[in-house]
C-alpha positions as CSV (number, residue, x, y, z in Angstrom):
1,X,-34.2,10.3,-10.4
2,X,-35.7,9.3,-7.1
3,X,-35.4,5.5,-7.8
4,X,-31.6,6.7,-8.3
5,X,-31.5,8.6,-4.7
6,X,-32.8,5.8,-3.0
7,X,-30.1,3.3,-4.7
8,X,-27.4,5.9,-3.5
9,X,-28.5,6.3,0.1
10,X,-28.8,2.5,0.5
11,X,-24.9,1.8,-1.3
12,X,-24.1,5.0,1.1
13,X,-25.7,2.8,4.4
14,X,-23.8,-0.8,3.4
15,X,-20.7,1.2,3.1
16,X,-21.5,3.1,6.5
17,X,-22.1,-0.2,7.9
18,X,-19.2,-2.5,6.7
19,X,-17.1,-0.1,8.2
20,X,-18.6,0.0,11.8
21,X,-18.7,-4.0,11.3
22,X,-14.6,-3.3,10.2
23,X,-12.4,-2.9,13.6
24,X,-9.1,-0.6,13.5
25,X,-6.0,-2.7,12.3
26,X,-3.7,-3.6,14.7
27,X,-0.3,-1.7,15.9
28,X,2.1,-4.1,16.6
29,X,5.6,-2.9,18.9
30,X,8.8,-4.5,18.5
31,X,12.3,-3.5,20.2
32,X,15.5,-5.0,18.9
33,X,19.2,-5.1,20.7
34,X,21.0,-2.9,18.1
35,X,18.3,0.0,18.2
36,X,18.3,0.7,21.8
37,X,15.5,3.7,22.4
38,X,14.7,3.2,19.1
39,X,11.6,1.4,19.2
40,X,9.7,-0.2,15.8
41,X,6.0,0.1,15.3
42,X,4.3,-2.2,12.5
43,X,1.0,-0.9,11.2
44,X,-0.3,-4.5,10.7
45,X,-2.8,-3.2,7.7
46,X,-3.3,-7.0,6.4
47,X,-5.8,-7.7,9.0
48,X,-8.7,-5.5,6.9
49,X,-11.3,-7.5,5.7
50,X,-9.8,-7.9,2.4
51,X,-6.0,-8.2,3.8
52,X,-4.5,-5.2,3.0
53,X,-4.0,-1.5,3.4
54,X,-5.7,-0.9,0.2
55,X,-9.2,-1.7,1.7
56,X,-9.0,2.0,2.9
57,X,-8.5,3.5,-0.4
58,X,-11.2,1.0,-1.9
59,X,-13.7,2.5,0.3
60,X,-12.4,6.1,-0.7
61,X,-12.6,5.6,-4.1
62,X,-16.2,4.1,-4.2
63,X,-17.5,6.7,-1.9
64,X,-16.1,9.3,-3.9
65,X,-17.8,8.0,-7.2
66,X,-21.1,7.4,-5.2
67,X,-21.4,11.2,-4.0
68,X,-19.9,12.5,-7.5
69,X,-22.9,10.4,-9.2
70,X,-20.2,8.2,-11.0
71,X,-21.1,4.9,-8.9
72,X,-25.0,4.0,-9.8
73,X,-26.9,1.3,-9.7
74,X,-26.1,-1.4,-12.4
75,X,-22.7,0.6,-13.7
76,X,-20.2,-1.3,-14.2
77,X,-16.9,-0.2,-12.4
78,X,-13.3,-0.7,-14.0
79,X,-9.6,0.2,-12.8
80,X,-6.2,-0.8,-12.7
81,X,-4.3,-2.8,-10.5
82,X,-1.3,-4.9,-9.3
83,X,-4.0,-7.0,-7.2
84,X,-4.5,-5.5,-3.7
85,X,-6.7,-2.5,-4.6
86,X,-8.4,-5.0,-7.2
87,X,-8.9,-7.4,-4.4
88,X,-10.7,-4.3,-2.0
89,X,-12.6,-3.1,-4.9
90,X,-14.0,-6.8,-5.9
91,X,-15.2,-6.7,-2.1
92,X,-17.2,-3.2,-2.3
93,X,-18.3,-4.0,-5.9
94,X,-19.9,-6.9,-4.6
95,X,-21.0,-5.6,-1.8
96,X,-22.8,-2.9,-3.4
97,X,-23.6,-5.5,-6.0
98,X,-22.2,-3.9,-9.3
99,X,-20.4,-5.8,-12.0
100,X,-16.3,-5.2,-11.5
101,X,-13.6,-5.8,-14.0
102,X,-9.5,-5.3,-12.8
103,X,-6.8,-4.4,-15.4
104,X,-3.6,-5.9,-14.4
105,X,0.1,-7.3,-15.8
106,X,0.4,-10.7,-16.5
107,X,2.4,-11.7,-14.1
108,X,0.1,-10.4,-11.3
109,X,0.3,-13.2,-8.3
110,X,-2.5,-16.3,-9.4
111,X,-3.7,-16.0,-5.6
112,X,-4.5,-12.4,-6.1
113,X,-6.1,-13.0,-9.2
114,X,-8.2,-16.3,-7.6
115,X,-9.5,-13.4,-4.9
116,X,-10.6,-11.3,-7.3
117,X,-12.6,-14.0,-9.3
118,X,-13.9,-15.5,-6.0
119,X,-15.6,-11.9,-4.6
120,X,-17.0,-11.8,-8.2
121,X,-14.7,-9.6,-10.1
122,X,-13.3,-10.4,-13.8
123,X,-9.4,-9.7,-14.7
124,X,-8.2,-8.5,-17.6
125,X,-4.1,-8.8,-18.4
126,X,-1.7,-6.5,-20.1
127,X,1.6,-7.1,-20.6
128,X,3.0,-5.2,-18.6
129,X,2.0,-2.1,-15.9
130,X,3.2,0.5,-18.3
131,X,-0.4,-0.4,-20.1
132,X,-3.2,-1.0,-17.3
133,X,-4.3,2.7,-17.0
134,X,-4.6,3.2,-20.5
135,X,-6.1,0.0,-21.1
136,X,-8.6,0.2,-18.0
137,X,-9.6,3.6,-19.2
138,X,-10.6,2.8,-22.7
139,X,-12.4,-0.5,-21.6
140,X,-14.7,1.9,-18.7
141,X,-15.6,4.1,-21.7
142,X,-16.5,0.7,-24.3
143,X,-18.2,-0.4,-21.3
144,X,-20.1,3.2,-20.4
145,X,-18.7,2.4,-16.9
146,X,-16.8,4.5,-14.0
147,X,-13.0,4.3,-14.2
148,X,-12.2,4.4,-10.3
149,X,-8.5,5.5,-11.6
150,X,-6.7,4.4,-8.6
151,X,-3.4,6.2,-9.7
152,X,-5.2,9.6,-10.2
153,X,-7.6,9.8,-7.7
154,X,-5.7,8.1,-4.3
155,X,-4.8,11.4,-3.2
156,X,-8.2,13.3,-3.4
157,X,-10.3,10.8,-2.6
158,X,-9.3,10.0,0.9
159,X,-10.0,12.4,3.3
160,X,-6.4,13.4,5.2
161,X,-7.3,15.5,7.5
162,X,-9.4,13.0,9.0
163,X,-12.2,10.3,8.8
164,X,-10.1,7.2,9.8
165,X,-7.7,7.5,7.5
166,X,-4.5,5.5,7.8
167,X,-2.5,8.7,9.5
168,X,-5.2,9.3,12.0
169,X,-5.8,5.9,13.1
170,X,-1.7,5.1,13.9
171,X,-1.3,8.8,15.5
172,X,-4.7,8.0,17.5
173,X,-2.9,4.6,18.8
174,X,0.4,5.7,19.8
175,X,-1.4,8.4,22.2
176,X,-1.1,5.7,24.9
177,X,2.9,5.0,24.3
178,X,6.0,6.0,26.1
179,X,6.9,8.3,23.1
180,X,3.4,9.3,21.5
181,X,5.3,11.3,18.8
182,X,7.1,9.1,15.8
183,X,10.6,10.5,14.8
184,X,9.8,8.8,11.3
185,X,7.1,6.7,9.4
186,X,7.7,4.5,6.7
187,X,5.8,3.7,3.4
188,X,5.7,2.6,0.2
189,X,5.0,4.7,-2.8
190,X,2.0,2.4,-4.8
191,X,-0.3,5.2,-6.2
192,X,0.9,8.0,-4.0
193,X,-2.8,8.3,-2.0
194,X,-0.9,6.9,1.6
195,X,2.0,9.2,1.3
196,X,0.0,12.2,0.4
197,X,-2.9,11.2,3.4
198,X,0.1,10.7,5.8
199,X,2.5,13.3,4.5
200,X,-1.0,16.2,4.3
201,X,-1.7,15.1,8.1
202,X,1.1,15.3,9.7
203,X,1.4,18.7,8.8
204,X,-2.3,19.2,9.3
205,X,-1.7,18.5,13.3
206,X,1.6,20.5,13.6
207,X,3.8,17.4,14.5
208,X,7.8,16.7,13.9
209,X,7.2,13.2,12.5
210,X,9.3,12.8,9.2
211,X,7.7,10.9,6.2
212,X,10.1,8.8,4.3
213,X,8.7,6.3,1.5
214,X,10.2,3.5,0.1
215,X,10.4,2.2,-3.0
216,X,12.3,-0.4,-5.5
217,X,16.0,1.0,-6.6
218,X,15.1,2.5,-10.3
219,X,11.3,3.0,-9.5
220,X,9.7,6.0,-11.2
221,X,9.2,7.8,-7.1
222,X,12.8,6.9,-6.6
223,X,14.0,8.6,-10.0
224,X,11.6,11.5,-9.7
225,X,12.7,12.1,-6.4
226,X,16.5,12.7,-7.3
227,X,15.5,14.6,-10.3
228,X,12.3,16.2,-9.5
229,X,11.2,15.9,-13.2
230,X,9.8,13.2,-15.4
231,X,13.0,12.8,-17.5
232,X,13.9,9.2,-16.7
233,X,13.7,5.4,-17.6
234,X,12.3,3.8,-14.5
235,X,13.9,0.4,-14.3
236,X,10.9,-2.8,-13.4
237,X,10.5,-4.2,-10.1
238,X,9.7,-7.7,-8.7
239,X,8.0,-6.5,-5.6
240,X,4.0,-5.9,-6.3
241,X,2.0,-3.1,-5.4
242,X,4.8,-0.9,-5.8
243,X,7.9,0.6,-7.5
244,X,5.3,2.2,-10.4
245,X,7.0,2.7,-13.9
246,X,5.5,5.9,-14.5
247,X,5.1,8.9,-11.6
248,X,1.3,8.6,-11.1
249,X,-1.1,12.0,-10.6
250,X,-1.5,11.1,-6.9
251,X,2.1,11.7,-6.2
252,X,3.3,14.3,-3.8
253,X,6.4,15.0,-3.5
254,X,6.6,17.9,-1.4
255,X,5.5,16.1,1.5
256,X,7.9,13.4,1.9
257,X,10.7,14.1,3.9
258,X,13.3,11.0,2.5
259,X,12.8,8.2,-0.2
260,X,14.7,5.0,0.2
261,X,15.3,3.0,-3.0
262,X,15.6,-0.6,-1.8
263,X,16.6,-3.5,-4.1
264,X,14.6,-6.2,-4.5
265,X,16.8,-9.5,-3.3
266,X,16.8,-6.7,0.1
267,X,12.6,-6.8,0.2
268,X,12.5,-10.3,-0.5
269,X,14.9,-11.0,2.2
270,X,13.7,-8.6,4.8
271,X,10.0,-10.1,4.0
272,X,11.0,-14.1,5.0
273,X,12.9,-12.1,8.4
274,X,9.5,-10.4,9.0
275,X,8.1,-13.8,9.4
276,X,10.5,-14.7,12.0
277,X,9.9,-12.0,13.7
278,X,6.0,-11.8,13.6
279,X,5.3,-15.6,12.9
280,X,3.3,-14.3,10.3
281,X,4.0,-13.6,6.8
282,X,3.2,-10.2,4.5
283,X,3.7,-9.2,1.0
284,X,7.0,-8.1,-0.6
285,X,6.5,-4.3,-0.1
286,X,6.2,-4.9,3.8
287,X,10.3,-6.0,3.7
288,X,11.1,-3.2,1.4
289,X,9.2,-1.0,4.1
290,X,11.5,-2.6,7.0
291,X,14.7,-2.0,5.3
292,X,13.8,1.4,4.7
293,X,12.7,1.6,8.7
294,X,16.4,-0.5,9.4
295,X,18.5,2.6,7.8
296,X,16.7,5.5,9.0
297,X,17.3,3.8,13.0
298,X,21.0,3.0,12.7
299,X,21.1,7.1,11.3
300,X,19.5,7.6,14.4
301,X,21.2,5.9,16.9
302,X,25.0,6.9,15.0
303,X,23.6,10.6,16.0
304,X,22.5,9.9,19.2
305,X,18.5,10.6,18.4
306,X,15.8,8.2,20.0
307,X,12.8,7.9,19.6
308,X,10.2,5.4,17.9
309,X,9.5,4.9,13.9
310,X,6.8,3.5,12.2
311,X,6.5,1.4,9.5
312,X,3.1,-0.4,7.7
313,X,3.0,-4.0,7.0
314,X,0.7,-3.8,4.0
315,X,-0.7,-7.1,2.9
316,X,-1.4,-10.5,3.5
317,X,2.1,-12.9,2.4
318,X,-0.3,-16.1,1.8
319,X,-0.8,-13.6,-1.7
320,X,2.7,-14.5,-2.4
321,X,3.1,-18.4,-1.7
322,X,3.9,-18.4,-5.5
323,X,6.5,-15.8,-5.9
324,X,8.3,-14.2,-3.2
325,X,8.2,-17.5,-0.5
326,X,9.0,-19.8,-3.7
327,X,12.3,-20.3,-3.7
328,X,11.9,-21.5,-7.3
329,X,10.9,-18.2,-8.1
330,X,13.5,-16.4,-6.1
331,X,15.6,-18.6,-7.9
332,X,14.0,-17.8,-11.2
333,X,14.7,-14.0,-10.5
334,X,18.3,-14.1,-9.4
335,X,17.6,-13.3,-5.7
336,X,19.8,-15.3,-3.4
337,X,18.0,-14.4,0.1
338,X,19.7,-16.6,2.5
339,X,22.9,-14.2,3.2
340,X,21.1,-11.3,3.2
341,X,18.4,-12.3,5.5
342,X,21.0,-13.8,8.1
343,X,22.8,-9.8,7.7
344,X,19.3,-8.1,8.1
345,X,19.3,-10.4,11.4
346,X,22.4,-9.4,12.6
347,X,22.1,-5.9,12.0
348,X,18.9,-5.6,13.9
349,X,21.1,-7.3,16.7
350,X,19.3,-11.2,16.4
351,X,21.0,-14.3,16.5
């Protein structure tokens, strides 16, 4: 037992200390022509260690299993993933040198799947996302490992009233802004755990910021939503991370305020304009996040309503060089980007 406590405190101390070695993620401020006083704010969440917003919840979840005394030394450690989170968790696995296995679809991105094998992780493919929970959870109990259950335990493992989580850290860096208050922020509904941390908070601190998630036109949050009950066929979606096919445990819905159901040709598009606008690229979800952020500004500027949204750009695009900036692939899907990007432009007021 004491060999055991002294393997926990020193996995607690690495932990402790990646994150002090960890900056904040930048928060990037944009104003375009056809929003005037509506400024945009990008969360630029790719620039964690492991290039995406999901590095958070990694940390969550393993320091949730280490003080439940799930996590020990030797354990193996399994969940499922559409790559990010596997990415994240391959990082703290190795870190806290345990052996890591990832349950994904497929047709999971080959770069994600290389990052995952390069920080010493192993994937194992279903066919489709329907199946990786089931599947992860059965091969953690062949294995006698911890399930880290992404989808379940997003929501109680991260702290939301506090401890740097995602809703803290924006609020903290908009103190110093014109408008220090968001009307709106924007995310996307992957297991649920950044809308329930954002959505808990901003009630938490009293504040009048709205919550709206987006998520792909059919998606089990976007069907839920406009029935508020699990009788529906969620339709599949192109755009990883995600646009779930089932509504996971994490899932709250009585803190979002909106949900925009975006199509995917729109996310593709509005991913290759976030490029031009940033120089940099990010993952599909990050477009879906901006159209969501383009409707909720024109509502406000039709009713005469300034003030600034928020929106997160949630992963590193280099992921994506082989699906959604390969035109083949677009191509491949049916998603003819060029007319819709050159709209998004124009509707944001760029030439």
């Amino acid at each position: 037992m004491s060999e055991q406590r002294d393997w926990l405190r020193t996995a607690l101390d690495r932990l402790a200390a990646e994150q002090a070695r960890s900056a904040d993620t930048h928060l990037l401020r944009y104003e375009f022509p056809a929003f005037p006083g509506v400024p945009f704010y990008f969360k630029d969440e790719s620039t964690h260690p492991t290039g995406s917003l999901k590095h958070r919840l990694a940390r969550s979840l393993f320091l949730y299993g280490l003080c439940n005394g799930q996590v020990r030394e030797g354990r193996v450690v399994v969940d499922a993933s559409s790559g990010s989170t596997a990415i994240s968790e391959a990082y703290f696995a190795r870190l806290l040198e345990l052996p890591y296995v990832a349950v994904m679809a497929r047709d999971t991105s080959p770069r994600k799947i290389a990052e995952i094998e390069a920080l010493g992780g192993r994937c194992e493919f279903v066919d489709s996302a329907a199946q990786d929970h089931s599947h992860a959870q059965q091969l953690a109990d062949d294995l006698d490992g911890h399930f880290l259950d992404q989808f379940g335990m997003a929501e109680r493992a991260t702290d939301w009233r506090g401890n740097n989580n995602i809703a803290e850290s924006l609020l903290d860096q908009m103190r110093g802004e014109p408008e220090p208050t968001p009307r709106w922020i924007v995310c996307g509904a992957g297991t649920g755990g950044t809308s329930a941390t954002i959505g808990r908070y901003l009630r938490y601190r009293g504040l009048d910021t709205r919550l709206c998630v987006a998520d792909p036109e059919g998606a089990a949050f976007v069907e839920g939503w406009r029935s508020r009950s699990d009788d529906f066929v969620a339709r599949g979606s192109c755009i990883e991370g995600i646009g779930r096919p089932q509504i996971e445990a994490s899932y709250c819905f009585d803190v979002v305020d909106a949900v925009e159901a975006v199509s995917d040709v729109e996310s593709c598009a509005a991913t290759w304009l976030l490029e031009s606008i940033t120089g940099r690229r990010f993952g599909g979800s990050s477009g879906t996040n901006l159209i969501a952020a383009m409707r909720l500004a024109e509502r406000m500027v039709d009713a005469g309503e300034p003030g600034p949204v928020v929106t997160l750009l949630c992963d590193r695009g280099e992921r994506y060089s082989e699906t959604v900036f390969d035109l083949q692939w677009l191509e491949r899907h049916g998603l003819e980007i060029a007319p819709v990007r050159s709209e998004l432009a124009a509707r944001l007021g760029l030439r």
